[in-house]
N, C-alpha and C positions, 0 to 999 in steps of 0.2 A: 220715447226712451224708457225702457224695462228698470236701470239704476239694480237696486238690489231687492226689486220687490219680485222679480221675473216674471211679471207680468203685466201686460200693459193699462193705462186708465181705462176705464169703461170708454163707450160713444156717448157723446151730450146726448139727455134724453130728447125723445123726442115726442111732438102732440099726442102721438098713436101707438104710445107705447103704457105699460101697464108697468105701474113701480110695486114691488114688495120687501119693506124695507123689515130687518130685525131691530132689537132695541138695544136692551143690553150688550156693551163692547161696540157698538154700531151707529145708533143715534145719541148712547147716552153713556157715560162712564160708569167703570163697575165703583161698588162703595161696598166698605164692610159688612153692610148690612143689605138684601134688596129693597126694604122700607124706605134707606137714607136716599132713594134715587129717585131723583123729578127733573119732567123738563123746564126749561126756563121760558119764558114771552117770547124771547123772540125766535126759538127751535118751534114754538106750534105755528106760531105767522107765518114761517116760513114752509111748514108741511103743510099749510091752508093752503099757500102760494103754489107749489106745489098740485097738491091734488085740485087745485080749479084748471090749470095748466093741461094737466091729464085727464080732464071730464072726469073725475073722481076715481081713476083707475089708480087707485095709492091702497096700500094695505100692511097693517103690522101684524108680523109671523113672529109669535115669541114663545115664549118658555113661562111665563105670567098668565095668570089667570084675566079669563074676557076681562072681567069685572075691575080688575085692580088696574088693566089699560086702560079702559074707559075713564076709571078716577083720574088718572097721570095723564091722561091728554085733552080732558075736559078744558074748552068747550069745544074742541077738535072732534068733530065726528067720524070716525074712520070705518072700514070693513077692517076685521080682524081675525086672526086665529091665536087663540091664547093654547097654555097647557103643550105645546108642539102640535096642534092639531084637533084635541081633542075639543075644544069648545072650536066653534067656529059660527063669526056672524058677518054672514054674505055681503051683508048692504049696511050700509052706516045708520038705517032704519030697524035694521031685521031683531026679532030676537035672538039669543044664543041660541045653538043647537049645541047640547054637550051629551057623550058617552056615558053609559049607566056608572052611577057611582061605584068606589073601586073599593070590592067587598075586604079586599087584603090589606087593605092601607090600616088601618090601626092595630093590629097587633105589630104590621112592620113600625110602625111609627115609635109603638112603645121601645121597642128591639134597638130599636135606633138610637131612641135615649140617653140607652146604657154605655153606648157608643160614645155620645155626647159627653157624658158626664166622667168617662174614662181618658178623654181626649180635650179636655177644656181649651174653647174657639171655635169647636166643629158646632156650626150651627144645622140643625134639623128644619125643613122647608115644610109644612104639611100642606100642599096646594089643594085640596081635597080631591082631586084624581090621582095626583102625580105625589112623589116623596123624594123632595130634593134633601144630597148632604153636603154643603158646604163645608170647605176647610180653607178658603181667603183668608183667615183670621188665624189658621193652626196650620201651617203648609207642612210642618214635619209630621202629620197626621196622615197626609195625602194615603200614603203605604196602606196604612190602617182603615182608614175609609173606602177602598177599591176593595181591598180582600175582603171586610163586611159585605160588600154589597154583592161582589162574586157568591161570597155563600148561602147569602139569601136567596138567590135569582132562582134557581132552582126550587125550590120553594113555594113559588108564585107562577100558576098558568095566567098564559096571556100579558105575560108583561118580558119589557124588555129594560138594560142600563143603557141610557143615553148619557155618553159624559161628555162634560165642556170644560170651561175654565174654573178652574177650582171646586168643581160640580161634578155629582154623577148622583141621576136620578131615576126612580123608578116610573117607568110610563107605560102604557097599554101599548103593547105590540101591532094595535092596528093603525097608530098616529104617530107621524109627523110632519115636519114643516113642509117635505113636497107634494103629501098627497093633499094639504091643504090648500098649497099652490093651485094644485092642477084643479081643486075643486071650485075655488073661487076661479081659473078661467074658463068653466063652463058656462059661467053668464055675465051678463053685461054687469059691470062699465068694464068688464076685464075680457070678455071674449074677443075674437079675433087681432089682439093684440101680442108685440111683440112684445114679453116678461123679461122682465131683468129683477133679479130677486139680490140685497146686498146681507151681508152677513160674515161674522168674524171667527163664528166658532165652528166646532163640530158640530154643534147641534144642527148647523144651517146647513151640512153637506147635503142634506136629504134635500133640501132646495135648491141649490144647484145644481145638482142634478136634472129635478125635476121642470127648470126653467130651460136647460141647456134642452131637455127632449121635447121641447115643447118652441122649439128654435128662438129660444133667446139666451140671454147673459146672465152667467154667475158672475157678482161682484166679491172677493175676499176682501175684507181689510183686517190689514196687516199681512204678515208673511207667513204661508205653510206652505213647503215643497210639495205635500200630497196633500192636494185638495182638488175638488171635480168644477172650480172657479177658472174661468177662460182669462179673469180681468181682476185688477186688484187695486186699491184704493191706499194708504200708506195708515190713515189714521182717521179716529171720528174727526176731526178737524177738517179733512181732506171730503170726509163722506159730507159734510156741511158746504161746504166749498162747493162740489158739482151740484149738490142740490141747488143751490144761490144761483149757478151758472146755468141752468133751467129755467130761469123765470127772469134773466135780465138778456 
């Protein structure tokens, strides 16, 4: 039954299938802050449960730095892609592999400030590749923070606006979430599996995509009429739910 999401549930995963799950909006609730967000015991037990299910073929594609994942899902060892791509660590072992540091990022950061302080609630992200601007906290700011960052873009070779929920951030035009995809399943525990990549935002269209060409499933959760997701899920509540139905 499609109801009002017009799309239907995913298929139960299955052994031989390779999960790539996002975080924010997805496994986790947003909060005013990205600092206020952690997972709780029993969301890591269950991506443990999870990725033994899957011979380790589990991986988070996020907008977060390697590093700050790794804090938030410690002692959960996971492969990951932080930044949309730009860090990326293969094996729950590997070290990060990150993109040369991003030579534009601090006078844009300063620029941004000003922005900040002219719009109070618009928080400034400094990921150190990436330059997120929040306005979750200022939404009649939204106008003002899109036209800033339009007229910076120009500005800056090699970089591109990725916007999401209450976000638009500056990133390297050579990363995101699906060439990360595709890069973790050139080797094991992810090769010759079928990919289902879940995700809520824009950020994540570039994984579905990249899951869909690589014949498997975009999961959306929530509702957008244009999105490149074959299959949609209602809510993180729902994305917890088939996880659970995965392992009993």
């Amino acid at each position: 039954m499609l109801d009002d999401l017009q799309r239907p549930p995913p298929p139960a995963l299955a052994t031989d299938d390779a999960l790539f799950l996002d975080v924010d909006g997805t496994l986790l609730a947003f909060a005013d802050h990205p600092d206020k967000v952690a997972p709780d015991p029993s969301l890591l037990t269950l991506l443990a449960s999870v990725q033994q299910r899957l011979g380790g073929a589990l991986a988070l594609l996020s907008g977060r730095p390697v590093s700050q994942l790794q804090a938030m899902f410690a002692p959960l060892r996971l492969p990951m892609a932080g930044l949309h791509g730009a860090q990326l660590l293969a094996t729950a072992d590997a070290q990060s592999t990150t993109s040369d540091a991003a030579a534009w990022l601090h006078a844009l950061h300063e620029r941004a400030m000003h922005l900040a302080h002219a719009h109070p609630g618009v928080l400034i992200e400094n990921k150190g590749q990436a330059l997120a601007l929040h306005w979750r906290n200022a939404p009649e700011a939204g106008d003002a923070v899109v036209e800033f960052a339009n007229a910076q873009l120009p500005q800056l070779a090699g970089v591109r606006l990725q916007p999401g929920n209450h976000v638009i951030e500056f990133v390297g035009s050579g990363h995101d979430k699906g060439r990360a995809l595709q890069q973790l399943m050139q080797n094991a525990p992810f090769k010759g599996r079928r990919p289902l990549f879940v995700g809520d935002d824009l950020t994540d269209e570039h994984g579905f995509r990249a899951a869909r060409q690589l014949g498997g499933i975009g999961v959306l959760v929530g509702q957008r009429e244009d999105s490149q997701a074959s299959c949609a899920l209602r809510d993180i509540g729902a994305v917890h739910a088939w996880l659970r139905a995965a392992i009993t």
